[in-house]
C-alpha positions as CSV (number, residue, x, y, z in Angstrom):
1,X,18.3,-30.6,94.6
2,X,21.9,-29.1,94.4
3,X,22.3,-25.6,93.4
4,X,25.6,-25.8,91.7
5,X,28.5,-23.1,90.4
6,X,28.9,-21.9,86.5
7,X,31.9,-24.2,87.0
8,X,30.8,-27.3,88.4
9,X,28.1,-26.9,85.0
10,X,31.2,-26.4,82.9
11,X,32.4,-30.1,84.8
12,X,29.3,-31.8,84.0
13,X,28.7,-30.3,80.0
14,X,32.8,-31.6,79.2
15,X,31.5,-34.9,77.6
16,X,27.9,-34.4,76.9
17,X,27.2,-35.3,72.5
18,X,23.8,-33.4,72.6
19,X,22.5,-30.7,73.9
20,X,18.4,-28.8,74.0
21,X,18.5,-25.4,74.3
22,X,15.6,-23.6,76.3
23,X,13.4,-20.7,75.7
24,X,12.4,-19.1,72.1
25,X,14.2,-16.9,70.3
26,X,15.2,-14.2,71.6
27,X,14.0,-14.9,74.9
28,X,14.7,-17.3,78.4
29,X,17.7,-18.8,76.5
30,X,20.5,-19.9,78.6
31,X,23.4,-17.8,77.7
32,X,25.4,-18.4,80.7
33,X,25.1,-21.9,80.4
34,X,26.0,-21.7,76.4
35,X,29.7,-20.2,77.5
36,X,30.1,-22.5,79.9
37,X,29.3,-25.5,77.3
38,X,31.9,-23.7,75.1
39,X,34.5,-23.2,78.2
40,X,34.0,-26.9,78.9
41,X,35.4,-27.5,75.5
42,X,32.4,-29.9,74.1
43,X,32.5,-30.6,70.8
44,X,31.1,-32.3,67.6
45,X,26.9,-31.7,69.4
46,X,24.1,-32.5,67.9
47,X,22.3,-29.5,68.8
48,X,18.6,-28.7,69.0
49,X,16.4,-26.3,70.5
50,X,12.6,-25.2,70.4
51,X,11.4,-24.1,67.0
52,X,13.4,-20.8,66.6
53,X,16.7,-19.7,68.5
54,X,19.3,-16.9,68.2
55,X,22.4,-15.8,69.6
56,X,23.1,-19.4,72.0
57,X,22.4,-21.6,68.9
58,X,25.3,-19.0,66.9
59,X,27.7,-18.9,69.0
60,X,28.2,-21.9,69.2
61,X,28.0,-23.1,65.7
62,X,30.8,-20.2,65.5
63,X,33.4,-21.7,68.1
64,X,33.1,-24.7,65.9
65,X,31.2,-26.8,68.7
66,X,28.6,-28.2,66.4
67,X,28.5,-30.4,63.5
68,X,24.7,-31.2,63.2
69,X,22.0,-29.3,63.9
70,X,17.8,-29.8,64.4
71,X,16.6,-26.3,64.6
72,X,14.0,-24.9,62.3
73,X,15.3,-21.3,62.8
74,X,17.9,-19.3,63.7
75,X,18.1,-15.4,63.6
76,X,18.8,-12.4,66.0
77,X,15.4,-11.7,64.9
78,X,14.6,-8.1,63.6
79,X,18.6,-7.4,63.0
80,X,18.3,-10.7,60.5
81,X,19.6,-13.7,60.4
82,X,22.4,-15.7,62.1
83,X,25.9,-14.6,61.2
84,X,27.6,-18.0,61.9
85,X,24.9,-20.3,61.2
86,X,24.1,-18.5,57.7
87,X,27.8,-19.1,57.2
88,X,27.4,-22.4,58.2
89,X,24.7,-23.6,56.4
90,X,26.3,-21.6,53.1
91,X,29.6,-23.5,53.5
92,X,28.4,-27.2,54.7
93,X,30.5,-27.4,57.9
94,X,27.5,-27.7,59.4
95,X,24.7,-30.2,58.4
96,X,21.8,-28.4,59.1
97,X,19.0,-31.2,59.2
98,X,15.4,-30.4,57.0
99,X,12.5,-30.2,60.0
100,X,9.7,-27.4,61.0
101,X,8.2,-27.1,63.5
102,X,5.8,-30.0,63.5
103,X,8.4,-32.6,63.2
104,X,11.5,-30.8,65.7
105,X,8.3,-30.9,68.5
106,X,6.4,-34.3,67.3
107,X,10.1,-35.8,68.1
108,X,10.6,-34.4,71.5
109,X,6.7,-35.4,72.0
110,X,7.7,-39.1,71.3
111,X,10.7,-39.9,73.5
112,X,8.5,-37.8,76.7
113,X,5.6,-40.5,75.4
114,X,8.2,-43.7,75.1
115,X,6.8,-44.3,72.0
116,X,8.6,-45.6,68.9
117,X,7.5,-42.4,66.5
118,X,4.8,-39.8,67.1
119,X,1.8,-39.5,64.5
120,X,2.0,-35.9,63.3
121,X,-1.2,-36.5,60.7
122,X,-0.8,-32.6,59.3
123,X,2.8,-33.2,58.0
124,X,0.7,-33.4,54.3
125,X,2.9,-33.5,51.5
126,X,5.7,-30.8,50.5
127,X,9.7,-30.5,49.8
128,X,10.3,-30.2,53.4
129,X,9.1,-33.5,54.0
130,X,9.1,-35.6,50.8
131,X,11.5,-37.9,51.6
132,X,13.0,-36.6,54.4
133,X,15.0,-39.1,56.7
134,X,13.2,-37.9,59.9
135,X,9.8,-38.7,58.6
136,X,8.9,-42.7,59.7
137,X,5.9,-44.1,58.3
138,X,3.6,-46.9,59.7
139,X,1.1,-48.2,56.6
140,X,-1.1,-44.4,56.3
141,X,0.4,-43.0,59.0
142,X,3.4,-40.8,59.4
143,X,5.2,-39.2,61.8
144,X,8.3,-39.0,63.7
145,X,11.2,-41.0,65.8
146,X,12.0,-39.9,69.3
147,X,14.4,-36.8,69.5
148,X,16.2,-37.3,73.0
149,X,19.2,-35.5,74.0
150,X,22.1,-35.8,76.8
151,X,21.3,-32.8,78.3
152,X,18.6,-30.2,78.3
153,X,19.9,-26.3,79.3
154,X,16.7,-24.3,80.8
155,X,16.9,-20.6,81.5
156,X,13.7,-19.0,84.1
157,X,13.9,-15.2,85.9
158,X,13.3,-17.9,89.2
159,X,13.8,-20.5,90.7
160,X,14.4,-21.9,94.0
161,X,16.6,-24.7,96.2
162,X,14.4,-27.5,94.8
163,X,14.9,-26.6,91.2
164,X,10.9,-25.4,90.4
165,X,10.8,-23.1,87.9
166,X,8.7,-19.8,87.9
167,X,8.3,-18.1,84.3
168,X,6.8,-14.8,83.4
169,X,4.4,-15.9,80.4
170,X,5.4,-19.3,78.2
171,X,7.3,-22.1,78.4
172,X,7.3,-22.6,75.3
173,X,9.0,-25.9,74.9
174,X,10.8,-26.3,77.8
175,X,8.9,-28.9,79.5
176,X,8.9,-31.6,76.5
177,X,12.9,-30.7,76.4
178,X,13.2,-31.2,80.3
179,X,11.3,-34.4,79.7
180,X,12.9,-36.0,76.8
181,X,16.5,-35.3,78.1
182,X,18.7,-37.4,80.7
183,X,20.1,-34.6,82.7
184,X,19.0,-30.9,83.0
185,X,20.7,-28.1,84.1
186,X,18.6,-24.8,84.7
187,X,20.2,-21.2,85.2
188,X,18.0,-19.1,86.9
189,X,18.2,-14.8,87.7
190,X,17.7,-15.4,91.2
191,X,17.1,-18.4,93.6
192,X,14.1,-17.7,95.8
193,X,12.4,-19.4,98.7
194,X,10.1,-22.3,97.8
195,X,7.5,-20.4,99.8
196,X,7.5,-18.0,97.3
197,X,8.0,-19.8,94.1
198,X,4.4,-21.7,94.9
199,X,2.9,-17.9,95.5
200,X,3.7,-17.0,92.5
201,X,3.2,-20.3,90.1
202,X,5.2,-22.9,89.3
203,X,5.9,-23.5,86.0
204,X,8.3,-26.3,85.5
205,X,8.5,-29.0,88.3
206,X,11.4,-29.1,90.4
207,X,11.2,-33.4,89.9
208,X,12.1,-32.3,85.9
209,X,15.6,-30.8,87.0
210,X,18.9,-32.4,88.4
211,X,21.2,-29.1,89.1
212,X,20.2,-25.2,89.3
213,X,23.0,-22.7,88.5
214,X,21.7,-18.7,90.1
215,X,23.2,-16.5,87.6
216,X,22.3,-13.1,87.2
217,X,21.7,-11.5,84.2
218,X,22.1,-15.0,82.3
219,X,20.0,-14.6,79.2
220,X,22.1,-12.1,78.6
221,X,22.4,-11.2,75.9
222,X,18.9,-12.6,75.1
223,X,16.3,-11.6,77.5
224,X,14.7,-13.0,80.5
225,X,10.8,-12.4,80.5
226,X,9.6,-10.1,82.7
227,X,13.2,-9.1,83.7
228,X,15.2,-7.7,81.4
229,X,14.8,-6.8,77.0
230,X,17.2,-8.6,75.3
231,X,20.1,-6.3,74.2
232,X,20.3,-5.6,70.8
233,X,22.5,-3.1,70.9
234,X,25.0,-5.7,71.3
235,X,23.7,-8.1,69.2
236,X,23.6,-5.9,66.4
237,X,27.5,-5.5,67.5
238,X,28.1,-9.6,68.1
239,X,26.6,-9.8,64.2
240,X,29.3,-6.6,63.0
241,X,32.1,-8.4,64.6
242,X,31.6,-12.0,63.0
243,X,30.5,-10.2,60.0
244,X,34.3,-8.3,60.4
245,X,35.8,-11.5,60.7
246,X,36.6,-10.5,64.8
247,X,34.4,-13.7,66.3
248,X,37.5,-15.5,67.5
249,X,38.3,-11.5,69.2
250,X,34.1,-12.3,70.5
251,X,34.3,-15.2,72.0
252,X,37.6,-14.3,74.1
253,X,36.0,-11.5,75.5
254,X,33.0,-12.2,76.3
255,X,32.7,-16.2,76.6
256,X,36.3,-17.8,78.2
257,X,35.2,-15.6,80.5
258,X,33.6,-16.3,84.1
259,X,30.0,-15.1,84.7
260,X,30.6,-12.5,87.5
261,X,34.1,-11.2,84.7
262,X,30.8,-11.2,81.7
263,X,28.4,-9.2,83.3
264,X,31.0,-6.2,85.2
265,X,32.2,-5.9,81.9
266,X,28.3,-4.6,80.8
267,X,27.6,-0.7,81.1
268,X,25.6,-0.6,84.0
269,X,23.6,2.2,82.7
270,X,22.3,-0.2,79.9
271,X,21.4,-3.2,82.0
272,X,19.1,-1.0,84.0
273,X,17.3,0.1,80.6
274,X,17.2,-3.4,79.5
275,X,15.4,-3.9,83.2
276,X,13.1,-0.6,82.6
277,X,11.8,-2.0,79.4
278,X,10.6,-5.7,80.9
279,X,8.2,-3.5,83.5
């Protein structure tokens, strides 16, 4: 199991076409691996997700990465919703496909199963999925077709040489997204000893991940459970700047950036309140 550099990530994200984003919402998303997607200069990604996502999913829908997207939800929570993806959705550039969350999981659940569609029989019958393309049928039975994607970016507080995963409280979806997708990459806080990973719980299998990236502070600025908050103060600043028509101004500074440049440039003071307030 390789523990690999931001940049050999960037190396192996230049030609991927779709792309899972870890976590939920606000929290365990994989920042650091997000500006290193955008420093690797992919474009045109189909991009998914689990069933909400935030400031990972906006940025790069901003940078003009993205052209189609299968997420049900995308806000910075309780600041509102997503500048660029509100945009996005308001304008067309971006075709924003109709799913909730029954369909975006009943897809990853049928490419982890090899099956040809997964039988979600509480879909019912409402706007969201009357005729909607992603909904397959079979006689009485309906369902879904298998979502897979080219690579899946995880985000834990730890992990160690053999790429198991320890997380403080749920995975949420990041199993089915490990499973469904050819390669994964997982950024981890810290890389621990494999001793210490098993005291404290695995809770993704190493065998689900091809390369681990250590990078502190890496949610950032989402949060990492049982780590650090995420910071809202600066997302409440990210969403004044796009807003201000300063994201181009955004994404130099803080993204076509390296990691160790991204984080020196955060007020100390603040990442040790964001630390305080995980305890």
């Amino acid at each position: 199991m390789p523990i690999i550099s931001l940049l050999d990530a960037e190396d192996r994200l230049r030609d991927v076409d779709s792309v899972a984003l870890g976590g939920m919402l606000l929290e365990n998303r994989p920042s650091a691996l997000v500006r290193a997607l955008i420093r690797a200069g992919a474009r045109d990604l189909f991009l998914c997700s689990a069933p909400a996502a935030s400031w990972d999913a906006d940025v790069l829908i901003g940078a003009g990465r993205v052209s189609r997207v299968r997420i049900p939800h995308i806000s910075l929570a309780s600041l509102g919703l997503a500048p660029n993806a509100r945009r996005a959705a308001e304008d067309g550039s971006v075709d924003f496909e109709d799913c909730d969350e029954a369909i975006l999981l009943g897809g990853y659940l049928a490419a982890v199963n090899n099956a040809w569609f997964q039988v979600l029989d509480n879909l019912g019958t409402n706007d969201l999925v009357d005729d909607n393309p992603l909904r397959v049928s079979a006689g009485d039975l309906a369902g879904v077709a298998p979502l897979r994607t080219d690579v899946a970016l995880l985000h834990a507080p730890l992990g160690d040489e053999k790429g198991n995963l320890v997380h403080f409280g749920s995975r949420w979806a990041d199993v089915l997204m490990a499973r469904s997708a050819r390669y994964v990459i997982a950024q981890v806080d810290r890389v621990i000893s494999t001793a210490e990973a098993a005291r404290l719980g695995v809770s993704v299998p190493g065998y689900l991940i091809d390369d681990i990236v250590e990078a502190p502070f890496g949610a950032h600025p989402l949060g990492s459970v049982g780590s650090y908050t995420a910071d809202l103060e600066h997302l409440a600043d990210y969403q004044a700047q796009v807003r201000a028509g300063g994201f181009a101004d955004y994404v130099a500074q803080h993204c076509h950036v390296d990691h160790d440049t991204y984080v020196a440039g955060l007020p100390t003071a603040r990442l040790r309140e964001l630390e305080r307030a995980a305890c």
